[in-house]
N, C-alpha and C positions, 0 to 999 in steps of 0.2 A: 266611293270608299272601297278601298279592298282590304278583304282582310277585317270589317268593322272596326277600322282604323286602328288593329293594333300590327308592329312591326314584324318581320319575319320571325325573330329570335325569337321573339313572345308566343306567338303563334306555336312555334316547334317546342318552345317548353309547354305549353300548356295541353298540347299532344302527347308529349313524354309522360306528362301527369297524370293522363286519361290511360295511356298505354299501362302504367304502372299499376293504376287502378283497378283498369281489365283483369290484368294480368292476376290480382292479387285473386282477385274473383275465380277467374277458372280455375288459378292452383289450388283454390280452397273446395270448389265444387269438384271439379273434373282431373285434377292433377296434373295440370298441361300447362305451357309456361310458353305464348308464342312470340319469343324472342324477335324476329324479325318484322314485325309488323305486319300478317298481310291484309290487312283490311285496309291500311293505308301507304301500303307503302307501291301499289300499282298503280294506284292514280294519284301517285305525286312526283309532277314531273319536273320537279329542282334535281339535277345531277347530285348538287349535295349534300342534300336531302338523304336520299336511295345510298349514296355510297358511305355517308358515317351509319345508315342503320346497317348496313352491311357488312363495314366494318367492325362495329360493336359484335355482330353475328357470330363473327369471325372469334374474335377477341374471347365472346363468351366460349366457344367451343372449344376453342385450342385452352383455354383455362381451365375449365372443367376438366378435360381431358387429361391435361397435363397434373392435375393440383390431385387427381385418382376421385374425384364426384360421380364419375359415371361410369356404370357398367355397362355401355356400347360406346362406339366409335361415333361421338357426336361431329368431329369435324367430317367424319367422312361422310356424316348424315348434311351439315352443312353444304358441303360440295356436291353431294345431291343435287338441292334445291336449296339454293342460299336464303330466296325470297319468301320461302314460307320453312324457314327452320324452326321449330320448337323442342323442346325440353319436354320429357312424359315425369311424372314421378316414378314412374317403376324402371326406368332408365337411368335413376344417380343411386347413388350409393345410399348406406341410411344417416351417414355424414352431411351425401349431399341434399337431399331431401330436408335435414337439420336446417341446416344452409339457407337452401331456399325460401324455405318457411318462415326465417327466425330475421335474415337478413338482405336477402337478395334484390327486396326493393327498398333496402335503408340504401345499397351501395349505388344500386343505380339513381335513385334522388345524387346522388353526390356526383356521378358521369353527370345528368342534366345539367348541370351547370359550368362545365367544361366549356370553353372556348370550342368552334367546329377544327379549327384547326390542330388543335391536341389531341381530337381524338384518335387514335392509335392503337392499332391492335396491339402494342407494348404495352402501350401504359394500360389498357383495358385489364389486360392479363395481370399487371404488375399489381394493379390498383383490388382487385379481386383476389390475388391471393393474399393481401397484408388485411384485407375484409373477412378471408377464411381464419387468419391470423391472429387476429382480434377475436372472432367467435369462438374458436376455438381455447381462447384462454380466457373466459368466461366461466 
């Protein structure tokens, strides 16, 4: 059996799930948000796999960047090091910090369920500002 018999798609949600979950963790302890995955994303050698978390990477950075979250150059941070990109709290705004706190694993439960072929640094971007859009009119 591979996988204990569950299918790839199941598998990679219930990774996004864990990733979410992490994630919610360190932002609360540590203030760090590591977008990229790297604790799985090196020894996962599905091409397309590695390239939607990539592209989400992307997606997230050029959003922030663009939507005014962050007070440094996350995509240039990005392009650094795509594989191990993260998000600091003392790097967003106090918008973005709001943000991430309040909803930034409501919006990504809603990417997980995305078809792999949609995911799109557009629609990442798109889907993320009408999420700050929403929060914002709270």
């Amino acid at each position: 059996m591979v996988n204990d018999g569950s299918c790839m798609s199941c598998v990679r949600v219930a990774a996004d799930k864990a990733l979410s979950e992490l994630n919610d963790a360190l932002w609360k302890q540590f203030g760090a948000l590591h977008v990229s995955n790297p604790l799985a994303l090196p020894r996962n050698k599905s091409t397309v796999y590695r390239q939607s978390v990539l592209t989400f990477s992307l997606g997230v950075a050029e959003a922030f960047d663009e939507l005014k979250l962050a007070r440094v150059n996350l995509l240039e941070r990005y392009r650094q090091s795509p594989e191990h990109f993260y998000i600091a709290a003392i790097d967003l705004t106090e918008t973005g910090n709001q943000f991430v706190q309040a909803h930034f694993n409501t919006w990504l439960a809603k990417t997980d369920r995305w078809k792999p072929e949609s995911r799109t640094v557009k629609k990442f971007k798109e889907s993320l500002a009408k999420e700050l859009k929403a929060f914002k009119a709270m």
